[in-house]
C-alpha positions in Angstrom: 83.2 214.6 166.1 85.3 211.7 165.4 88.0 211.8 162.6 85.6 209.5 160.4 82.6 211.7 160.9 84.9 214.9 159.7 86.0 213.5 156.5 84.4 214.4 153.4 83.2 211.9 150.9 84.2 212.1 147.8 81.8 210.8 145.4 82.3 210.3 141.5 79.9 208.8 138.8 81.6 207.6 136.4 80.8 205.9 132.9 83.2 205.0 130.7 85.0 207.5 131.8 88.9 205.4 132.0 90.4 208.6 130.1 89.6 211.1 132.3 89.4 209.2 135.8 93.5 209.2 136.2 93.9 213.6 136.0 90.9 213.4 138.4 92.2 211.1 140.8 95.5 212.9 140.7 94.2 216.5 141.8 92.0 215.1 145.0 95.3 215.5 147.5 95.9 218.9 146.9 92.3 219.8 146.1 91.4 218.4 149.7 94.9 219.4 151.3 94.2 218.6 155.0 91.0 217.6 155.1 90.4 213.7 155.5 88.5 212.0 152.4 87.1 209.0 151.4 87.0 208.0 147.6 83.8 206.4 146.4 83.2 205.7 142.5 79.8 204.5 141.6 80.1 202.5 138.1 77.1 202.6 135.5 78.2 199.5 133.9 81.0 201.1 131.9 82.2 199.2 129.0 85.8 200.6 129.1 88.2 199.6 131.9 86.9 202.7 134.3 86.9 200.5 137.7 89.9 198.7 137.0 91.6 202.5 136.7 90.5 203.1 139.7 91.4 200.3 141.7 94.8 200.8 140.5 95.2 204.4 141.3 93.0 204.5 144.1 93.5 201.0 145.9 91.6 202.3 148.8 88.6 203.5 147.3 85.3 201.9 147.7 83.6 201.0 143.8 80.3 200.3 143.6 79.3 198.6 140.6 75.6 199.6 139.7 75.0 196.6 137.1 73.4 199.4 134.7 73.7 202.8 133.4 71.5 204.1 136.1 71.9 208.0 135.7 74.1 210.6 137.3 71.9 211.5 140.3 72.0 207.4 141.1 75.3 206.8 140.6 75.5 209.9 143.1 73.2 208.6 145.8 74.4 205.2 145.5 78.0 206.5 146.4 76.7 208.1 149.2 74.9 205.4 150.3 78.0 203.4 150.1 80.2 205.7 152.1 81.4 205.9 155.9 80.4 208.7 158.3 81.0 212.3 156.7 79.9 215.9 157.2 80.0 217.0 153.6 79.8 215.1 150.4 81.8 216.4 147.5 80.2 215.8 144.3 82.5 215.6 141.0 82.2 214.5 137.7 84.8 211.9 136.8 86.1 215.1 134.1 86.7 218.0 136.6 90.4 218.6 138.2 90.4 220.1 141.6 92.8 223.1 142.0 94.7 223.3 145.4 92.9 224.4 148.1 89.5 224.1 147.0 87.5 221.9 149.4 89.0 223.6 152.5 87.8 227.0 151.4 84.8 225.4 150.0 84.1 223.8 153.9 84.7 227.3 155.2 81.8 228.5 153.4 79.7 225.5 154.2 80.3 227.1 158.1 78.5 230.1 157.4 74.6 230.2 158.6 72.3 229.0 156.1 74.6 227.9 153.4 73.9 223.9 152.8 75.7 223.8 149.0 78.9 225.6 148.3 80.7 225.6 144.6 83.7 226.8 143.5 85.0 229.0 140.4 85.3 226.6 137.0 87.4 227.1 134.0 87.5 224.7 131.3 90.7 223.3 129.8 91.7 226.2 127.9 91.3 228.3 131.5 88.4 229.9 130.6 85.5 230.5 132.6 82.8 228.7 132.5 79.5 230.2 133.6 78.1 227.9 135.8 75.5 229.9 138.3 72.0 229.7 137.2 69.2 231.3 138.3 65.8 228.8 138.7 63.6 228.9 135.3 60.5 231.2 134.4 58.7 231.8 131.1 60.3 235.3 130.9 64.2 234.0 131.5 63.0 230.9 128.5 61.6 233.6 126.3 64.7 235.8 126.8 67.1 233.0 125.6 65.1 232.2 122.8 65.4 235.8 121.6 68.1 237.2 123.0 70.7 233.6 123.2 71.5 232.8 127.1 74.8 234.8 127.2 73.2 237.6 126.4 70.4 237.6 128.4 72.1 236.6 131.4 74.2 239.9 131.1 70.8 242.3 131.4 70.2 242.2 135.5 68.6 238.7 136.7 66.7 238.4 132.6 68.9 235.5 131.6 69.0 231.8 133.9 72.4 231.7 132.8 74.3 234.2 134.8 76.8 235.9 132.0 78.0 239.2 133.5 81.4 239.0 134.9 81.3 240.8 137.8 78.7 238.3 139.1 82.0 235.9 139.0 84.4 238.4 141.2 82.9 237.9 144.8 81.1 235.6 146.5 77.1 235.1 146.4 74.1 232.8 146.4 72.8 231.4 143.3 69.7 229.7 142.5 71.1 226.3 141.4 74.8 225.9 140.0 75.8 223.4 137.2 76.3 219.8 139.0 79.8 219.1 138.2 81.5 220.5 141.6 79.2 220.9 144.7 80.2 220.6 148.1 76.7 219.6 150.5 77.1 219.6 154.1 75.8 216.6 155.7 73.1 218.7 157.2 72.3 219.4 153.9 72.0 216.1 152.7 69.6 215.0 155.7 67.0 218.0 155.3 66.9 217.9 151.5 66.9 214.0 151.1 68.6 212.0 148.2 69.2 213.8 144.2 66.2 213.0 142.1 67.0 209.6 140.2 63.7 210.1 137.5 66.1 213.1 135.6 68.4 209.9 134.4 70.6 213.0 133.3 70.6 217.2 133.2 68.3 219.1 136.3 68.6 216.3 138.5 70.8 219.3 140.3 69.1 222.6 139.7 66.2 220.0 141.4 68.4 219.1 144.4 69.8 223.0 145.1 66.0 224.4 144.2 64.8 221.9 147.2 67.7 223.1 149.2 66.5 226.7 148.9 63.3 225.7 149.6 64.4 224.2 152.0 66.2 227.3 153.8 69.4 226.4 153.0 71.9 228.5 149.9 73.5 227.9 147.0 77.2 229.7 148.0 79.2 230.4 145.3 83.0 231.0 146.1 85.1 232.4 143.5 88.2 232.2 145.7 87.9 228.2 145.0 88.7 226.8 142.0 88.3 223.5 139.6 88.5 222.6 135.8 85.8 220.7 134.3 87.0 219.9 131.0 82.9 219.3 130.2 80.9 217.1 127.8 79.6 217.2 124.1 76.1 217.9 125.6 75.5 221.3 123.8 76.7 219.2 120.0 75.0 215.9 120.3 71.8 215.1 118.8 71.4 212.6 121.4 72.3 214.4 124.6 70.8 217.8 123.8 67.2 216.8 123.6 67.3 215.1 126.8 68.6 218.2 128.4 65.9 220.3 126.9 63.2 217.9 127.8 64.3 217.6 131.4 64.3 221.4 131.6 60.9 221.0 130.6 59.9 218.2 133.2 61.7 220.3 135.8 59.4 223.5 135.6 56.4 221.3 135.3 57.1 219.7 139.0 57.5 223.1 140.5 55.1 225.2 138.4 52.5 223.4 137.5 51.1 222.8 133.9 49.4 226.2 132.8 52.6 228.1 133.1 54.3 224.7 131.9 52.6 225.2 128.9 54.0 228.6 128.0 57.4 227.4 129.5 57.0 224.8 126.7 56.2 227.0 124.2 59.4 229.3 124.8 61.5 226.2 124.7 60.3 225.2 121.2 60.6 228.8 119.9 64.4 228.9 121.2 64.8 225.1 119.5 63.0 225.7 116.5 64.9 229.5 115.9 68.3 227.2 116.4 66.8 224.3 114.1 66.3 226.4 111.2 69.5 227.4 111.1 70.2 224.0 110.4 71.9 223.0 114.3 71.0 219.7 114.5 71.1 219.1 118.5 68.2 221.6 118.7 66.4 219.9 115.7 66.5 216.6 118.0 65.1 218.6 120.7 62.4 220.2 119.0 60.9 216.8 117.5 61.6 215.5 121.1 59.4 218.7 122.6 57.0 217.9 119.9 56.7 214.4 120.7 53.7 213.5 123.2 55.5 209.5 123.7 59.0 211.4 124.4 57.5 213.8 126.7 56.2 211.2 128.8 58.8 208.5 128.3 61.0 207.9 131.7 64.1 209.6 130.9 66.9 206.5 130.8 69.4 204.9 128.2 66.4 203.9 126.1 65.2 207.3 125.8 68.5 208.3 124.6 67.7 205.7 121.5 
């Protein structure tokens, strides 16, 4: 294997996303240590200054300018698609800070047999941990959450798609799917599963990409002895992200399960939103006239869906 072909590329969607760009940039030589890497940013038509950051700090990083806001999973394959010979990609949000060490122990796990994804231990700013493993969605684990709440269901054996309990956090393991910020695919991986699903837009284009790798034969390998911060989004408090979230959730299950059980996956999904409307959250009052909305259940997720 040439030098090239034993890099790993790392590739980052970003969207006006100048303010965070320069901690990230900063933390790749020590997250990567010794392993050789190759930069790639893939630009949804930010508005801020986000490619000229990156130029600057990162001279000999390859930018690829999508013309639009295209969607994470895009932005993600179109990096990709822009990148020289690898064996792993190393997916990041433009707001996550690697800690040292954490792709070479995250490559060590990608060694093991059977392993195609492997993700590392997140905190968020305040160095809390962030629970990040899911496990892939039913009509009992959407009912529980509606209920129960996700933390609290995730803590009662596998009830919860959220995984909550601590000790799941303390050693290594496979997980369904893992939130998309930090994931390591081998290039193996990458060639078995194909490209990340570019109709989400945004949210479960990668519990979509790890499900298919599962299917696929290939784990989900969750390594606590690696470790990142992703400072995360507003997702969970705007009125215009959350919906789309909750919808894609939606559009998700439908692909893999069909539309009977779709139909009481649905119907969870509006008891959890409607129990959270009525107590006046507005992000889940967006997402319940979105669930209840024929023309926004059909629409093509994208900028324009997002209103």
């Amino acid at each position: 294997m040439s030098a090239a072909e034993d890099s790993v590329l790392v590739a980052v969607v970003a969207y006006n996303s100048a303010p965070v760009l320069p901690d990230l940039i900063a933390s790749l030589p020590a997250g990567l240590g010794p392993v050789p890497w190759q930069l790639v940013v893939a630009d949804n038509d930010s508005r801020d200054d986000s490619v000229a950051v990156v130029r600057r700090l990162a001279p000999e990083a390859v930018v690829v300018p999508m013309g639009r806001n295209a969607g994470y999973a895009a932005g993600i394959n179109a990096a990709v698609a822009a990148g020289g010979p690898h064996r792993a990609v190393l997916v990041l949000n433009p707001d996550v800070r690697l800690e040292p060490g954490c792709v070479p122990t995250l490559l060590a796990a990608l060694r093991e047999p059977g392993v195609g994804i492997a993700v590392p231990l997140l905190r968020d700013a305040h160095g809390v941990r962030i629970d990040s493993l899911r496990r892939e969605p039913s009509v009992r684990r959407a009912l529980a959450d509606a209920v129960l709440g996700a933390d609290r269901a995730g803590r009662l054996g596998r009830l919860g798609e959220v995984v909550s309990a601590d000790a799941a956090y303390r050693h290594a393991c496979d997980t369904d799917w893992a939130e998309g910020s930090t994931q390591l695919v081998s290039a193996a991986c990458w060639a078995r599963v194909g490209p990340w699903d570019e109709s989400f837009f945004l949210y479960s284009e990668e519990a979509d990409f790890d499900l298919r790798a599962r299917d696929a034969g290939l784990a989900t390998r969750f390594v606590p002895t690696a470790a990142a911060v992703h400072l995360e989004g507003d997702s969970a408090a705007s009125p215009r992200l959350w919906p789309l979230l909750v919808v894609n959730r939606v559009r998700l299950f439908r692909r893999r399960r069909g539309l009977p059980a779709t139909v009481l996956f649905w119907a969870a999904v509006v008891l959890r939103e409607g129990s959270r409307a009525s107590l006046g959250r507005r992000p889940s009052r967006a997402a319940l006239r979105a669930l209840l909305d024929p023309a926004r259940l059909r629409a093509a997720p994208g900028p324009g869906w997002l209103g």
